[in-house]
C-alpha positions as CSV (number, residue, x, y, z in Angstrom):
1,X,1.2,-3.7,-5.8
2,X,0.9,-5.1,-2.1
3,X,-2.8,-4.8,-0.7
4,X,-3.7,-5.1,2.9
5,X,-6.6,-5.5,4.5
6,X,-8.0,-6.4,7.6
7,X,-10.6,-9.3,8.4
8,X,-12.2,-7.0,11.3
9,X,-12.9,-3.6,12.3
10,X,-8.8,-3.0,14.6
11,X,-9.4,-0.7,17.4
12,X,-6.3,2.0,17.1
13,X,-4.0,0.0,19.0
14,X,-4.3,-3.0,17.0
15,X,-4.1,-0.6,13.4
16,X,-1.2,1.2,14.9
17,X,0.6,-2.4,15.3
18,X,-0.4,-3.8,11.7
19,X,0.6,-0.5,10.3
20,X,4.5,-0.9,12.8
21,X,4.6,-4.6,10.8
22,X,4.6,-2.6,7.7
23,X,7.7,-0.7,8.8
24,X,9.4,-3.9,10.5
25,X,10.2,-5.0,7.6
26,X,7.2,-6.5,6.8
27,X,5.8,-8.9,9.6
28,X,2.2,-7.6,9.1
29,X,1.8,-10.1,7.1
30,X,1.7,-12.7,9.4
31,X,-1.1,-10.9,11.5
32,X,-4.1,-13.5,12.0
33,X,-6.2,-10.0,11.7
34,X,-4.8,-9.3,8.1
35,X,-5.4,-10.4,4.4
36,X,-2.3,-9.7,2.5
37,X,-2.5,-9.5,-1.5
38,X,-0.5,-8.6,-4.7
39,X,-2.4,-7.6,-8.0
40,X,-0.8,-5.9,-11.2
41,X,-4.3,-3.7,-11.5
42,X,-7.3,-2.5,-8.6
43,X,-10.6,-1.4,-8.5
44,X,-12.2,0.6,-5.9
45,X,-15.9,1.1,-6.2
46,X,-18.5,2.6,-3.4
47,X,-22.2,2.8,-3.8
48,X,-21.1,6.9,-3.3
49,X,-18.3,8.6,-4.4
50,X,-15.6,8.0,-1.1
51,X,-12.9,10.3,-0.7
52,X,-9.2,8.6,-1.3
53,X,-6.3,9.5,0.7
54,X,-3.0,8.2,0.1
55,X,0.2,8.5,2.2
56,X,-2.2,12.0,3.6
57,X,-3.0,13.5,0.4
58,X,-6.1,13.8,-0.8
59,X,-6.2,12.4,-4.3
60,X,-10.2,12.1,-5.9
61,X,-12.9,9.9,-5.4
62,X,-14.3,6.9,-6.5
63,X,-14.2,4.7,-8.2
64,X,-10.7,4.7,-8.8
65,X,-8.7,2.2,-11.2
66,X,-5.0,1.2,-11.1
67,X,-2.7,-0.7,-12.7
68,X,0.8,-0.9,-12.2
69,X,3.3,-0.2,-15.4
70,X,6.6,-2.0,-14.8
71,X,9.2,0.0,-16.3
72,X,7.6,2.8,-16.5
73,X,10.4,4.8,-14.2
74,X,13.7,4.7,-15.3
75,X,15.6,5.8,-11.9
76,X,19.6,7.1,-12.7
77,X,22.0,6.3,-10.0
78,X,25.3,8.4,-10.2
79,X,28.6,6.2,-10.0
80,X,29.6,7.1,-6.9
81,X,26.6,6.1,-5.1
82,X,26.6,2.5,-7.3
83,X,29.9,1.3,-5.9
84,X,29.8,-1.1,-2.8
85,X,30.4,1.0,0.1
């Protein structure tokens, strides 16, 4: 899993250009004001229980451990759509 973080507090104009990186294919990670990781497993912990949101949905609270499965999916393709174009 990709991790970001940032080395400072970004105003909203600077988070709204780290978080365009993400969508240009990637160039956040070349921001001086971000820490890019990749882990097979997280832990968040808070000295309370914090509220975690991903991609805007509300999903528990803290602490929250994760670890990645690979193969876990199996994703079907049909022909057509697996041919060159």
């Amino acid at each position: 899993m990709d991790l970001i973080f940032s080395s400072r507090r970004l105003c909203r104009s600077n988070a709204i250009k780290v978080f365009q990186g993400v969508k240009n294919g990637g160039t956040h990670v070349h921001n001086p004001d971000v820490a890019y990781y990749q882990a097979d497993s997280l832990t968040l912990e808070a000295p309370k229980p914090m509220l975690l949101n991903f991609d805007g949905e509300n999903v528990g609270y803290t602490p929250l451990r994760a670890t990645l499965m690979p193969k876990a999916v199996r994703v079907f393709v049909p022909d057509q759509m697996a041919k060159p174009i």
